[in-house]
TIMI-2910 file (N, C-alpha, C, CB; in pm, 1 decimal, decimal comma, always signed):
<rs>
+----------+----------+----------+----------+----------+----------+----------+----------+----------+----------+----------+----------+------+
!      n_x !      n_y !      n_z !     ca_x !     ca_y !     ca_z !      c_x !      c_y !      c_z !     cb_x !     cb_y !     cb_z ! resn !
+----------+----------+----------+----------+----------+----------+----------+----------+----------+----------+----------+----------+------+
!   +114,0 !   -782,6 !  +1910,5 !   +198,3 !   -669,8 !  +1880,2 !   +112,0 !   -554,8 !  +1830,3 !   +305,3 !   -707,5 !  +1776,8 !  Unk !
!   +100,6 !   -422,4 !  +1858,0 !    +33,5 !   -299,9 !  +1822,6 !   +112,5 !   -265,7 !  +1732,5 !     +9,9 !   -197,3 !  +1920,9 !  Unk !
!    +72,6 !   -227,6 !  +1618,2 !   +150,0 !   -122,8 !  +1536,6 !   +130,4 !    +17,3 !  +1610,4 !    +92,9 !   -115,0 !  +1375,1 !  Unk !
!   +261,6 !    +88,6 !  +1611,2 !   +224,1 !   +263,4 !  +1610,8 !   +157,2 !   +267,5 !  +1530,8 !   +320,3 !   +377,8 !  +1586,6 !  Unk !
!    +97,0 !   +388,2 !  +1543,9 !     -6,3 !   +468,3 !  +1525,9 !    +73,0 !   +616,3 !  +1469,5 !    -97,1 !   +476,0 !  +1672,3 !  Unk !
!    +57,4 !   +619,7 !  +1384,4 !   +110,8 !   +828,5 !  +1303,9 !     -1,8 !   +892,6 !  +1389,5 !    +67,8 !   +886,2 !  +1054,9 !  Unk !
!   +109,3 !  +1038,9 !  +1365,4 !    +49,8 !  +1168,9 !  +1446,6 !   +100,6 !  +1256,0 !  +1327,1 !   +120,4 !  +1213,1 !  +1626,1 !  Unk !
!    +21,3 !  +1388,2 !  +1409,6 !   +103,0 !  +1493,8 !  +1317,3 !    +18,4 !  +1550,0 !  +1172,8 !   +254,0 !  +1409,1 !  +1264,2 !  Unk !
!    +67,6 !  +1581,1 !  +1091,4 !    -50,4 !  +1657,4 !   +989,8 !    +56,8 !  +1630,6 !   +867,2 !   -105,0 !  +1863,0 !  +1027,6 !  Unk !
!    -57,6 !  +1591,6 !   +761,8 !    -15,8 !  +1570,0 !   +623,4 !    -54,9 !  +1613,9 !   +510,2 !    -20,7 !  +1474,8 !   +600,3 !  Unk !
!    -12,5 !  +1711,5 !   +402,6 !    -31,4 !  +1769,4 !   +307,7 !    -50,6 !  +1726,1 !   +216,4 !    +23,0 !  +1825,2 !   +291,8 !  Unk !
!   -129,8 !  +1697,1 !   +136,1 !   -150,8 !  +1658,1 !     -7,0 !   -166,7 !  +1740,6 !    -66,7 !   -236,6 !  +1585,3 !    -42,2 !  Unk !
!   -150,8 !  +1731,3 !   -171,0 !   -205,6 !  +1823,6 !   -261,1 !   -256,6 !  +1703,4 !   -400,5 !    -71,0 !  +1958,9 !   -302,7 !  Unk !
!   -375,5 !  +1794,5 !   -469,9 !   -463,6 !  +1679,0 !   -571,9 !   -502,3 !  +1762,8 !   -646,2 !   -592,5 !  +1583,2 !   -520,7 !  Unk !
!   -533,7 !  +1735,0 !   -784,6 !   -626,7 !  +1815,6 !   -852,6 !   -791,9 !  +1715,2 !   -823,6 !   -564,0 !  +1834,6 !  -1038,9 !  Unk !
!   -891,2 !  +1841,7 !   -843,7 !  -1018,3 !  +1836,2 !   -767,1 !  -1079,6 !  +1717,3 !   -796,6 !  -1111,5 !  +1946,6 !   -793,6 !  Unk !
!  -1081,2 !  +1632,9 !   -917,7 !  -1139,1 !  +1483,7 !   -944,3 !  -1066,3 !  +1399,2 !   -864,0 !  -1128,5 !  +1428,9 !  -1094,5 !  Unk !
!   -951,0 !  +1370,0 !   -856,4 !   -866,7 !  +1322,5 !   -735,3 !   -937,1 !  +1318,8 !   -612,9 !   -749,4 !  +1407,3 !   -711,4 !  Unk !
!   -937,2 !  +1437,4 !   -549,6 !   -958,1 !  +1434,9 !   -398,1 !  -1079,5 !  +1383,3 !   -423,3 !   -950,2 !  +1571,6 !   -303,0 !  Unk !
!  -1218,2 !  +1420,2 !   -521,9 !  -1316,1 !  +1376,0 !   -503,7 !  -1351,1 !  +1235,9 !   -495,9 !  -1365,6 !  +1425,8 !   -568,4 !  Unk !
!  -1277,8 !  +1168,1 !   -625,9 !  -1291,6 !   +998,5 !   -666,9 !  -1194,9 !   +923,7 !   -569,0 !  -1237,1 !   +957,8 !   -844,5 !  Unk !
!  -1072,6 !   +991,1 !   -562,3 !  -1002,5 !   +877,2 !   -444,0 !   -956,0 !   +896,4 !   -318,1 !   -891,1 !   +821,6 !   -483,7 !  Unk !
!   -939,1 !   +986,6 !   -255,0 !   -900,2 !  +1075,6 !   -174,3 !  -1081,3 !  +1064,3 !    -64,5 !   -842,4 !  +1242,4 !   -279,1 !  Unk !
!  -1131,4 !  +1152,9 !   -105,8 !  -1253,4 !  +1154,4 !    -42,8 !  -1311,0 !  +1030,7 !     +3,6 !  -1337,3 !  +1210,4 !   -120,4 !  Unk !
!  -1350,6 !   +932,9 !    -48,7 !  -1433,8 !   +822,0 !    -12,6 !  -1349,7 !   +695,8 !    +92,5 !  -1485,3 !   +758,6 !   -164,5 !  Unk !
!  -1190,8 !   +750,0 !   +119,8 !  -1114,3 !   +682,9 !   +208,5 !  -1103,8 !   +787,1 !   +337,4 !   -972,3 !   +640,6 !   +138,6 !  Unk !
!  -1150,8 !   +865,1 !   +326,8 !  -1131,6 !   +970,7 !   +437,7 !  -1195,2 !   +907,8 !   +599,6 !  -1226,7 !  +1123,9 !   +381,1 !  Unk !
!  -1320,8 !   +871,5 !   +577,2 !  -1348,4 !   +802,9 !   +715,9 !  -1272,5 !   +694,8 !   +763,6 !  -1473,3 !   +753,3 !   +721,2 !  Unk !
!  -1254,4 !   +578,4 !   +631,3 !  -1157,4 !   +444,4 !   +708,4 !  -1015,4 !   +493,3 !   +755,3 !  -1120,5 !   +304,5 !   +588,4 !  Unk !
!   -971,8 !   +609,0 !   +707,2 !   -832,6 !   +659,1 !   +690,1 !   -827,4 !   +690,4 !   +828,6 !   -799,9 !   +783,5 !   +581,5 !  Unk !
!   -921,1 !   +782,7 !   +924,5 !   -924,3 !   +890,3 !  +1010,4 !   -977,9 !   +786,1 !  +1127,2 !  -1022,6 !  +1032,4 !   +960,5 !  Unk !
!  -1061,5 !   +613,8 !  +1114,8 !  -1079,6 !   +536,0 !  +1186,9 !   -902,6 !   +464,5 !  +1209,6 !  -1205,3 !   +453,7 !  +1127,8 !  Unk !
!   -892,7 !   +442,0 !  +1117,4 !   -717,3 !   +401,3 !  +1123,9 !   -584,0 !   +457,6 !  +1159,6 !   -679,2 !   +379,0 !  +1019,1 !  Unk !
!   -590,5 !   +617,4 !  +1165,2 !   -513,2 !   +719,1 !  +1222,5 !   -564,5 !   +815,9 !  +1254,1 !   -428,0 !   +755,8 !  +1164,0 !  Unk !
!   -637,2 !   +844,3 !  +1416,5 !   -669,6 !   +897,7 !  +1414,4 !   -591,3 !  +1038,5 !  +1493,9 !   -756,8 !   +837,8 !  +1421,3 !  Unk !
!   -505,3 !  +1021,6 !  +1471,5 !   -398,6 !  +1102,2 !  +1533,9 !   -341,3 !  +1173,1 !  +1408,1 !   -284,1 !  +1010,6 !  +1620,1 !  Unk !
!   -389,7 !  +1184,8 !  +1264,1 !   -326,0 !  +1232,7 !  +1132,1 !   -440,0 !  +1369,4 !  +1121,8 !   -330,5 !  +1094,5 !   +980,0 !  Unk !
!   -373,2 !  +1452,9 !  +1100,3 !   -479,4 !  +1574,5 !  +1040,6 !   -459,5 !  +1551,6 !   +879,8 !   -428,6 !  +1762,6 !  +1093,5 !  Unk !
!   -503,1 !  +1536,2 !   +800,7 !   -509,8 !  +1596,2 !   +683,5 !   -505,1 !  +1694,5 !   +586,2 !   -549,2 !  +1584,0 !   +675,0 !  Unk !
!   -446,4 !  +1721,0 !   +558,6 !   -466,8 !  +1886,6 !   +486,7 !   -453,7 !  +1876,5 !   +314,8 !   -315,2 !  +2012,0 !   +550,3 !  Unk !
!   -552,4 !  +1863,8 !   +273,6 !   -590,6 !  +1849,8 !   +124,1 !   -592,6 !  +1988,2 !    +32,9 !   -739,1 !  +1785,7 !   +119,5 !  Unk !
!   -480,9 !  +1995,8 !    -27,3 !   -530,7 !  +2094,6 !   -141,4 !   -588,5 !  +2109,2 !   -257,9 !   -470,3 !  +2138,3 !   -172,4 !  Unk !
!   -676,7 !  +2128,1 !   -295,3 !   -711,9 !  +2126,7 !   -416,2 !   -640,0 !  +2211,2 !   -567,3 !   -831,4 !  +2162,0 !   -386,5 !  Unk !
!   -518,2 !  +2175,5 !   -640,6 !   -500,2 !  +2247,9 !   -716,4 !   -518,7 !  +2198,0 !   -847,9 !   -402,3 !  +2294,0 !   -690,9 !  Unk !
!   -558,6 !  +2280,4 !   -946,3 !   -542,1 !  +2229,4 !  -1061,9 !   -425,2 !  +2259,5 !  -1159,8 !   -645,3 !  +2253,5 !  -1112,4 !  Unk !
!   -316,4 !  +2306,2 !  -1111,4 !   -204,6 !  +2304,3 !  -1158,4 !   -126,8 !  +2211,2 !  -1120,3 !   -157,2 !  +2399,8 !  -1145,9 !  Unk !
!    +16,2 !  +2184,0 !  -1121,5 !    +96,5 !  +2113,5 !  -1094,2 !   +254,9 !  +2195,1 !  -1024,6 !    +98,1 !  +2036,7 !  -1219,6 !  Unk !
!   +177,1 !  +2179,7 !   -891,0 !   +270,6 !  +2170,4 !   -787,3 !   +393,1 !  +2196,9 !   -754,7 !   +275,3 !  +2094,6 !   -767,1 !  Unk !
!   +455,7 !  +2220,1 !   -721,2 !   +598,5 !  +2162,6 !   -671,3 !   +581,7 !  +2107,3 !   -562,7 !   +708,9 !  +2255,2 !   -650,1 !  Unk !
!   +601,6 !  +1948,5 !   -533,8 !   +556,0 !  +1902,1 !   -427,4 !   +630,2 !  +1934,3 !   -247,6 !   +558,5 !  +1764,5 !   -475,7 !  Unk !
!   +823,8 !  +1900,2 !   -250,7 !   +873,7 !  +1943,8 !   -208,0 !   +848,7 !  +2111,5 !   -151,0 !   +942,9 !  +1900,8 !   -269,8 !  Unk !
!   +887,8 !  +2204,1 !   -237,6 !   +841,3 !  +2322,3 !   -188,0 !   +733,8 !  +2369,2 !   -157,4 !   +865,4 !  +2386,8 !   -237,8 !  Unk !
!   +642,0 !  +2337,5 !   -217,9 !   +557,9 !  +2378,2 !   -115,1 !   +496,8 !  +2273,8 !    +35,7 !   +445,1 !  +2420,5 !   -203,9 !  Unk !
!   +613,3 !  +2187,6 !    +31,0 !   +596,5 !  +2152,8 !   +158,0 !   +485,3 !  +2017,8 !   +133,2 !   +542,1 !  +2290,8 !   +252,8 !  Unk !
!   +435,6 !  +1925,3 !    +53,6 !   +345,3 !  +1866,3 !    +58,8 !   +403,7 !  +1734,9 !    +84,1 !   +267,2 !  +1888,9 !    -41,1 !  Unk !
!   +336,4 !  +1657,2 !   +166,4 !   +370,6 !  +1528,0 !   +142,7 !   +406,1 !  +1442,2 !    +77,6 !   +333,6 !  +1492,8 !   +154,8 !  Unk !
!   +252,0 !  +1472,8 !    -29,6 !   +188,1 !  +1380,5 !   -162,8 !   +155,8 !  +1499,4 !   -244,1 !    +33,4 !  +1269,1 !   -132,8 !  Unk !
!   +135,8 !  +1436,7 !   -355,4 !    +76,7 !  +1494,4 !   -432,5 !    +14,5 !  +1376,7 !   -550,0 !   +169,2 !  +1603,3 !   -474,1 !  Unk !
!   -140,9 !  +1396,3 !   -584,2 !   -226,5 !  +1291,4 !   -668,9 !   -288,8 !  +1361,6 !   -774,2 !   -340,4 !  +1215,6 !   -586,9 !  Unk !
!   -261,4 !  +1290,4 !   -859,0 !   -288,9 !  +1300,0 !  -1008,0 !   -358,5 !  +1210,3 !  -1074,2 !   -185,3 !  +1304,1 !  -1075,2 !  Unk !
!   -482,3 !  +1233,2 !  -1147,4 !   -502,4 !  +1135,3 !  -1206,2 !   -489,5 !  +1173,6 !  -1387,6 !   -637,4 !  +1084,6 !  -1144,5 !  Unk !
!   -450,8 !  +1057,4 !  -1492,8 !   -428,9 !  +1095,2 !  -1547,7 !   -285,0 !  +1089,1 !  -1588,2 !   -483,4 !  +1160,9 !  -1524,6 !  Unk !
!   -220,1 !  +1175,9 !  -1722,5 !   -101,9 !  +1119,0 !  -1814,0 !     +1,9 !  +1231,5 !  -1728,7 !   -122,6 !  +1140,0 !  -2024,1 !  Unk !
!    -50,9 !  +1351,2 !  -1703,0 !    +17,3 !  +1468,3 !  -1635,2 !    +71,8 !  +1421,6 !  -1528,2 !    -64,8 !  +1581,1 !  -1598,9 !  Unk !
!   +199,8 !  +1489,6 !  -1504,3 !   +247,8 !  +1447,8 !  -1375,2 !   +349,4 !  +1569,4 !  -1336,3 !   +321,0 !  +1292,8 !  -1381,5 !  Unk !
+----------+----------+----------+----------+----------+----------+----------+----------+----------+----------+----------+----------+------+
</rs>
């Protein structure tokens, strides 16, 4: 049995230790495993509105949310 495979483009949004410590170092196995996903990483150091501005995800590390 094949699993589908995702397409299409996905928004995150992270503050910058995030994308760096967890985000970043899954990026190749991620993009070997879907490679039909664009990514689109934001870096903010505020906090978001995830919905409006349209993001998928949003990652936090830390008590803030």
């Amino acid at each position: 049995m094949v699993i589908g495979c995702a397409s299409g483009r996905v928004r995150i949004n992270a503050r910058e230790i995030a994308a760096k410590r967890l985000v970043a170092p899954r990026l190749g196995r991620f993009h070997l495993a879907q490679p039909d996903v664009v990514l689109e990483i934001v870096i903010d150091a505020g906090l978001s509105e995830i919905a409006g501005g349209r993001f998928g995800a949003g990652i936090r590390v830390g008590e803030r949310l």
